[in-house]
Each structure stands twice: as structure tokens, then as C-alpha cells.
C-alpha positions in Angstrom: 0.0 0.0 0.0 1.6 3.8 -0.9 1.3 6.1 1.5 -0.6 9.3 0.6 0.8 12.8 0.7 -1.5 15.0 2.6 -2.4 17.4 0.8 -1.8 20.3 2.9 1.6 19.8 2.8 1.0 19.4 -1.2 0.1 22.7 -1.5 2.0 24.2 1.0 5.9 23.6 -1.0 5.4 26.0 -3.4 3.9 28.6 -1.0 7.3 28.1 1.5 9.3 28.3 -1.8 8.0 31.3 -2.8 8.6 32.7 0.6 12.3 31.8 0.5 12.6 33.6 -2.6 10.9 36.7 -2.0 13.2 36.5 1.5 16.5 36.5 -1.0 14.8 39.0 -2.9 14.4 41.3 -0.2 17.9 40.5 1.5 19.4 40.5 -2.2 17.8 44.4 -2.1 18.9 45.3 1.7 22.3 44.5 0.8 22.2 46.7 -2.5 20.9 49.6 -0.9 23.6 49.1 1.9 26.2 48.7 -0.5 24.6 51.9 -2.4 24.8 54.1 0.7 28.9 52.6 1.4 30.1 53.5 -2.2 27.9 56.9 -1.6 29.8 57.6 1.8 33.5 56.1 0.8 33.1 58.4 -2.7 32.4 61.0 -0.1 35.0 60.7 2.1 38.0 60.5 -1.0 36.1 63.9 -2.6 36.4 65.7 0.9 40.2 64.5 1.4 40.8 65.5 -2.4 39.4 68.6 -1.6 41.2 69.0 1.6 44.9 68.2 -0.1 44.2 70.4 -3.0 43.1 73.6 -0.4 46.2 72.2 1.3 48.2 72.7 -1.6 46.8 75.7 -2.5 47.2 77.4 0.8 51.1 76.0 0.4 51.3 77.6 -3.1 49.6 81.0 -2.1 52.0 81.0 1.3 54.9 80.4 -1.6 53.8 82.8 -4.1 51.8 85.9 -2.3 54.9 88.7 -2.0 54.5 90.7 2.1 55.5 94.5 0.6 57.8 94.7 3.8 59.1 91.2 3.3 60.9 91.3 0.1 63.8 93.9 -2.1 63.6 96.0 -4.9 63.7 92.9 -7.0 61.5 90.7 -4.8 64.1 88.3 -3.0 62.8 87.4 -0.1 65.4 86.4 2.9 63.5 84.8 4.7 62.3 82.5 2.5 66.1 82.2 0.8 67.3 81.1 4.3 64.6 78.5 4.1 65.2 77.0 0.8 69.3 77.2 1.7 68.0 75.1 4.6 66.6 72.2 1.9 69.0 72.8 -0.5 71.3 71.2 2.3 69.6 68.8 2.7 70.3 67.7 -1.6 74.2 69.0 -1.8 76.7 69.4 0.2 78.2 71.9 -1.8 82.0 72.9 -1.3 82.8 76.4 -2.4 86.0 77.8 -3.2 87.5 80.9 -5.2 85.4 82.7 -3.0 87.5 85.3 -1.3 88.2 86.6 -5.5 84.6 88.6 -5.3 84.4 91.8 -4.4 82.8 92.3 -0.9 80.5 95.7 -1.4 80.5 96.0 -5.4 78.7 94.0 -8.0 79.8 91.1 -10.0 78.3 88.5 -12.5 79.8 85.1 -11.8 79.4 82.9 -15.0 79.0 79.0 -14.5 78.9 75.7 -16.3 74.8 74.1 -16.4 74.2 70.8 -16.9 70.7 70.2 -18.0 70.3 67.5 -15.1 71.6 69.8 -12.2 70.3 73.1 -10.6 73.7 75.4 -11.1 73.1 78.7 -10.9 70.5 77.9 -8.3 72.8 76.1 -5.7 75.5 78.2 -7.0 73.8 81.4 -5.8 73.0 79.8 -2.4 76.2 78.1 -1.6 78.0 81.8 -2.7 75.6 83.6 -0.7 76.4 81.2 2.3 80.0 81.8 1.7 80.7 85.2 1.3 77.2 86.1 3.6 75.4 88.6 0.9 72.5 88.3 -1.0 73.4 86.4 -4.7 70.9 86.3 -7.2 71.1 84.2 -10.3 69.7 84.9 -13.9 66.4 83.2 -15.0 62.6 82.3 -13.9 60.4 79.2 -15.1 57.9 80.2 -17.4 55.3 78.6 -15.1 53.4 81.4 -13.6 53.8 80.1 -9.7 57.2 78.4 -10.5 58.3 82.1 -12.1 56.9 83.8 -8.8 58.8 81.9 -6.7 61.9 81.6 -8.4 62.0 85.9 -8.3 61.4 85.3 -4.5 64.8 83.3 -4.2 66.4 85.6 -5.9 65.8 85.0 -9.7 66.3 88.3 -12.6 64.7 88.0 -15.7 66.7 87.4 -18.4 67.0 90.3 -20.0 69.8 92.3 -20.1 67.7 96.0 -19.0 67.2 94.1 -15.5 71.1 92.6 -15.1 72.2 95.6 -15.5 70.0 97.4 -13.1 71.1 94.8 -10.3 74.9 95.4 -11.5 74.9 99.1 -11.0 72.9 98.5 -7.3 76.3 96.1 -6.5 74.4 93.2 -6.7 76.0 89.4 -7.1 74.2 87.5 -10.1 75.0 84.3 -11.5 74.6 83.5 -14.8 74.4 79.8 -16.1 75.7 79.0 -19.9 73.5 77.1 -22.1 73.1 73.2 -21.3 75.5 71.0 -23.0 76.1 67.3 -22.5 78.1 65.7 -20.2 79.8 66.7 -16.6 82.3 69.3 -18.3 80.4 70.6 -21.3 79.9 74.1 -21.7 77.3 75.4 -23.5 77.7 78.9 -25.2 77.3 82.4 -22.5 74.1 84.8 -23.8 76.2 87.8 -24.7 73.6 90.4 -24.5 74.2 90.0 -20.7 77.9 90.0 -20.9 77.6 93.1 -22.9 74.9 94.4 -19.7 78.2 93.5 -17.3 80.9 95.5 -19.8 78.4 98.1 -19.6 78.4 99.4 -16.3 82.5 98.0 -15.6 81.3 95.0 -13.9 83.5 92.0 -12.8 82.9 89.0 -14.6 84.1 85.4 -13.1 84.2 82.2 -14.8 82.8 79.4 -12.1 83.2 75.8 -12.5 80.3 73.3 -11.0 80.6 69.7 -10.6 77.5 68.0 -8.6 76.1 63.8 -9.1 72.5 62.8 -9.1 73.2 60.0 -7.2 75.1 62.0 -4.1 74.9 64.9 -2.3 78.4 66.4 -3.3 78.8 69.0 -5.1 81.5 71.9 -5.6 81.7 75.4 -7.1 84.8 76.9 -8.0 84.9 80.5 -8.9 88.2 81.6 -11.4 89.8 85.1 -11.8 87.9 87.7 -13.1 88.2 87.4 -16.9 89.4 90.6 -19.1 87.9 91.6 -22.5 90.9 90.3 -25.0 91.1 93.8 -26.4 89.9 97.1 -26.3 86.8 97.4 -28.4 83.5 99.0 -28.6 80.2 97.7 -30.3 78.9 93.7 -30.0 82.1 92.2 -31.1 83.8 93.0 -27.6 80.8 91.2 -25.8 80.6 88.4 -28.3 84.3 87.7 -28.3 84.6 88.1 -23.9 81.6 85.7 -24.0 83.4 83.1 -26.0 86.6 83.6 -23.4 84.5 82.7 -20.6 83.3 79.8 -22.0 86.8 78.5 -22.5 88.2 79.4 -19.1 85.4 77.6 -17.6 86.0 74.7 -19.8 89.5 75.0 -17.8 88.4 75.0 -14.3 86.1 71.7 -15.0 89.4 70.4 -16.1 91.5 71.2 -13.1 88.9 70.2 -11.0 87.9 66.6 -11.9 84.6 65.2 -11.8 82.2 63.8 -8.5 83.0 60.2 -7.8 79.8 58.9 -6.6 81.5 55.7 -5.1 79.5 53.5 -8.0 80.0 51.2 -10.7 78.9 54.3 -12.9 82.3 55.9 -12.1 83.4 53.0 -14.1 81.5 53.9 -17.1 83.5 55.6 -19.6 81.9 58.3 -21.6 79.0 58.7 -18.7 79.7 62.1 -18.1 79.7 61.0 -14.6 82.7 60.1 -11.9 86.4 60.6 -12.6 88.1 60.4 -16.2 
């Protein structure tokens, strides 16, 4: 004999089914609205700390850039914030300066040095001169970025022209001048003589300067030459163009007498690197 299903419990299977899935259903729901609401507050959250660094980076930038009248010179160094940045700049070279005691002490002078497009010259050139000789040093150029040009006027960057060189030459002002980028540790690129012409104008000294720094170390050295003379008496561009040229060759003989960085690598070993001793 079968046994007969009863048929409450018959009917009943698809009714419990159909609970269990409407259940799912609703949990399946709960959990997307939950999930909804955790994207909604984590996408919250990373837009408020976006926003937070970028006012963070603003207020930096505006602290940076934004000039006190009382704070800054005629040509908008500011000391305070030089002394800072010659406090980082520590911190990347340990520059060792020497020639030093060959500037003048009260009058002007335009010091011109070697600029490898990897290294910062005429910027930790002017700060390691300024630290040795204790006077403010400027150095020729601003970036062309609008903040990046602000602040590089506020560490004491001219612009390049030769109407505002000659106006910090006349004050007795100490400005460096980096010749164009050439490759390799003791190339020397050519010397803009429409500011050597700005120096010869108002009788300014002009020093050669050798630099030598690594991108893997932290030493660096400037070495500052004898003031270089005009080869002869003579009036009109030539004179510049010919005293530029000079330059370039006497600094092309301090790199030699001074070596280059050993980094205490395998590159030193790498001939042709532009890097290490030859």
C-alpha cells in the first residue's frame, strides 16, 4: 500500500518556496541599498580629502607665491624664505665652495658657470655663494610657469634680460649666470652675450665658475676663477661676443682642473658617462 501525501503539505511547498525567494529577494535588495549608501559615503569621504589636499596645496602655493611688501627687495628676494630654501637645499648638496674670497665684498659682480641640464647650477651656485661670502646672490632666469616664475623671483631669480642685469649690476648686486646646457659633466654650453655686454656696460666683474655635482650623491663643488678681461679694447657687439666666448673657454678649464664627483658606483666606471672621474 503507498502512502498518501497529505495534501496540505502538497500545496503548501510552493507557498514556502516562494517565501524563501521573495526573502533572498528582499535581502538580495537590503544588501544593494547598503552597498549603495557605502560606495555613496566612501566616494564621499576620498572627494572631501581630495578637496582638503588640493586647499592644502593651494594654501602652500599662495604661502609660496603671495609677496608681504615689507618682506621682500627692490627685485623681490625674499630672505626669509632664501634662508629656508638654503636650509633644503642642504639637505640635496653638500656643496663645497672655493674661489670665494676673489669677489668683491660691497661692489657687484656676475659670476658665470657651467649648467648641466640635469643639475640646478646657478641655483645652488647662488646659495652656496651667498652662504660663503654672507650677501645676497641672485642668479639669472625664472620658469615660465606662472607660480614656478613667482617663486623663483622670490629666491632671488632676474629675468633674463639684459635691461634688468644691468640694473642689479649698478645696485652692487651678485648675479649668476648659467651658460647654455651641453652634455656631459664638463660641457659648456655657449654664454648669452647680451648680458655680458649688460656686465661691460656698467665695468662690472665677470668670473668664470666651475660646477661639478652627481644625481646620485649629495656632493657638489663650485669653483669660482679670476675675473676674466675683455681680449682687447673694443666697442660695439664684437667686444661682448668675443669676452663671452673667453669665458666659456676658461670655464671649460676649471672643470678640467677640477675633476669630476666620484659617486662611489659602478657608474664611475662607465666611460663616456659624463659622470665620476676620467
Amino acid at each position: 500500500m503507498t502512502r498518501s501525501t497529505p495534501l496540505a503539505a502538497v500545496v503548501d511547498l510552493p507557498v514556502e518556496a516562494n517565501h524563501v525567494v521573495d526573502t533572498e529577494a528582499r535581502v538580495g535588495r537590503s544588501l544593494g541599498r547598503t552597498v549603495t549608501r557605502t560606495n555613496r559615503v566612501m566616494t564621499g569621504a576620498i572627494d572631501a580629502l581630495a578637496e582638503a589636499a588640493s586647499n592644502g596645496v593651494l594654501a602652500a602655493t599662495r604661502r609660496l607665491t603671495e609677496e608681504p611688501s615689507h618682506a621682500t627687495d627692490d627685485w623681490g628676494r625674499d630672505p626669509m624664505l632664501v634662508r629656508n630654501m638654503m636650509l633644503l637645499a642642504q639637505i640635496r648638496w653638500d656643496v663645497a665652495t672655493g674661489g670665494d674670497q676673489r669677489l668683491p665684498k660691497r661692489a657687484g659682480a656676475l659670476v658665470v658657470v657651467n649648467a648641466p641640464s640635469w643639475a640646478a647650477s646657478t641655483v645652488f651656485t647662488a646659495f652656496a655663494i651667498s652662504e660663503a661670502i654672507d650677501r645676497p646672490v641672485r642668479f639669472v632666469g625664472r620658469s615660465p610657469i606662472p607660480v614656478l616664475h613667482s617663486f623663483d623671483r622670490r629666491i632671488g631669480g632676474l629675468l633674463e634680460h639684459p635691461d634688468e642685469i644691468a640694473g642689479a649690476l649698478r645696485a652692487d648686486e651678485i648675479v649668476v649666470l648659467g651658460a647654455a646646457s651641453a652634455r656631459g659633466s664638463r660641457g659648456v654650453g655657449p654664454v648669452d652675450h647680451s648680458i655680458i655686454g649688460a656686465a661691460l656696460a656698467t665695468g662690472t666683474r665677470i668670473f668664470p665658475a666651475g660646477t661639478t655635482s652627481s644625481p646620485f650623491s649629495r656632493r657638489a663643488r663650485v669653483e669660482i676663477g679670476t675675473p676674466t678681461r675683455p681680449p682687447r679694447a673694443r666697442r660695439g657687439p664684437l667686444s661682448e661676443l668675443e669676452l663671452a666666448d673667453r669665458i666659456r673657454q676658461e670655464i671649460r678649464g676649471l672643470l678640467d682642473e677640477m675633476g669630476d664627483i666620484v659617486t662611489g658606483t659602478p657608474l664611475d666606471w662607465l666611460p663616456l658617462s659624463g659622470i665620476g672621474a676620467h
